[in-house]
C-alpha positions in Angstrom: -2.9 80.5 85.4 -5.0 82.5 88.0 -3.2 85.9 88.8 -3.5 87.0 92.7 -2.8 90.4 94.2 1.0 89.4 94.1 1.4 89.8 90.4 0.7 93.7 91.1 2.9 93.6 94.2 6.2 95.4 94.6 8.1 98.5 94.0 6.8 101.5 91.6 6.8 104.9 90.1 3.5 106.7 89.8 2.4 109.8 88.1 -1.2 110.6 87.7 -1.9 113.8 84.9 -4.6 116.4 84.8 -6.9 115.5 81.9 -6.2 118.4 79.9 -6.5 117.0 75.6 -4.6 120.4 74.5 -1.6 119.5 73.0 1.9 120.5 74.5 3.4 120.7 71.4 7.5 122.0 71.9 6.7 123.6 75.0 8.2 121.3 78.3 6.8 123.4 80.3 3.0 122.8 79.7 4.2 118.9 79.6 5.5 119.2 83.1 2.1 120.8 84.2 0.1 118.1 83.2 1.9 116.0 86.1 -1.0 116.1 88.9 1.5 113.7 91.2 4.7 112.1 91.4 5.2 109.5 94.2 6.5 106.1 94.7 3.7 103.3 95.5 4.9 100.3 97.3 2.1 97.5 97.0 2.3 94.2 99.8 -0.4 91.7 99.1 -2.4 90.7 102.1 -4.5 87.9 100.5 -4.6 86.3 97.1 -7.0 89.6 95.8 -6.5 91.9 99.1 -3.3 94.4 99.4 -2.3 97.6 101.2 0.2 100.2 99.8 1.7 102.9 100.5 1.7 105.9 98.4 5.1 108.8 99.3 5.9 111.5 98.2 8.0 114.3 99.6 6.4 116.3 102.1 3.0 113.8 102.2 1.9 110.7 101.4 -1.5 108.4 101.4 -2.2 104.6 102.7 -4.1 103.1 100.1 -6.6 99.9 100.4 -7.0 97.8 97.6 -8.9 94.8 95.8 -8.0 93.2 92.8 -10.2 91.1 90.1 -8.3 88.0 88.9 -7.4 88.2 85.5 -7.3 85.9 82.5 -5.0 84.8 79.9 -7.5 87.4 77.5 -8.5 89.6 80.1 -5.6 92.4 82.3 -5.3 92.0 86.1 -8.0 94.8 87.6 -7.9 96.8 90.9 -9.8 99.1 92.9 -8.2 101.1 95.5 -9.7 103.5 98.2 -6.9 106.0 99.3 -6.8 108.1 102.9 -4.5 110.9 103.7 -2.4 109.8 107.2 -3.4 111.6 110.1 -1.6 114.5 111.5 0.0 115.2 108.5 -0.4 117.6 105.6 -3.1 115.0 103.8 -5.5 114.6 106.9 -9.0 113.9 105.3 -7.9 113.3 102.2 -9.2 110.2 100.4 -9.4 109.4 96.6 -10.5 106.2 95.1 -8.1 104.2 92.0 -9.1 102.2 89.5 -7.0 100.5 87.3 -5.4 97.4 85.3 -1.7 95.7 85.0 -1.1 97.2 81.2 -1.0 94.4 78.5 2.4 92.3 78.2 3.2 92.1 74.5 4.7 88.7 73.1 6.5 90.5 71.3 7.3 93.5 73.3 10.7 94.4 73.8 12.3 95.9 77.2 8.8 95.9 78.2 8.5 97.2 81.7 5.1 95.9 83.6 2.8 99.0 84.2 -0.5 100.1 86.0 -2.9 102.1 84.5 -6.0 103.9 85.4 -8.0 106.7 86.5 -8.5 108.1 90.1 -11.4 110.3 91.5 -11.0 113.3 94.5 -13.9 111.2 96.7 -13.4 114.3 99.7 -12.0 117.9 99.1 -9.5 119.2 100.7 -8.5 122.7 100.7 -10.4 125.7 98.8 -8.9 124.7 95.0 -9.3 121.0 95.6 -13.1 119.9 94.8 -14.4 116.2 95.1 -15.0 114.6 92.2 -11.7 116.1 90.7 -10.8 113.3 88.2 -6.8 112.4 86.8 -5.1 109.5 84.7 -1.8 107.8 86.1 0.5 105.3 85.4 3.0 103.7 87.4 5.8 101.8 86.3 7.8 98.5 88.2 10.9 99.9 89.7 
């Protein structure tokens, strides 16, 4: 069966970490620093491989763009997503770009909730400690 930009549509959490390999060990504090954001993403297809999210989180938020590659039975659903910061607000000029897949279904799995998974790339900086070309890792989980 062909997938369209509706099998990715819907409801999520997402949390993107810092790409730190050091090991957290015990400590929950170093895990917690890892988080670079917390938000929910809300994805609306706009055509079979076309969609437009939204991407909140308190105090900000971004409108994201997005394109997704059909998948196969052997091969994960695949996006691309160009995010902008909404104007007037603390994220004016902000804009990172996503890239991602729907996370492997197991036949076998149990309680398996669907996930995204990627990477996602500072295109502009914003701010003096926020550089383009800052890289992170996320995952976002159905709701």
């Amino acid at each position: 069966m062909a997938s369209s930009s509706s099998d990715i549509a819907g409801k999520w959490t997402y949390r993107s970490f810092h790409n730190d390999p050091a090991l957290v060990g015990d400590d929950p504090k170093k895990a917690l620093a890892l988080i670079f954001a917390e938000a929910d993403l809300n994805i609306e297809p706009v055509s079979s491989t076309d969609f437009f999210a939204l991407l909140d989180w308190q105090g900000g938020g971004m409108d994201l763009k997005g394109t997704m590659t059909r998948g196969s039975p052997d091969t994960p659903v695949a996006f691309s997503i160009v995010g902008y910061g909404r104007p007037g607000t603390s994220t004016d000029g902000w804009e990172y770009a996503y890239n991602g897949c729907l996370a492997y279904k197991w036949p076998n799995g149990i309680r398996q909730v669907p996930a995204l998974v990627g990477s996602i790339v500072r295109v502009k900086p914003h701010g003096s400690n926020s550089p383009a070309g800052y890289t992170a890792s996320f995952v976002a989980v159905m709701k």
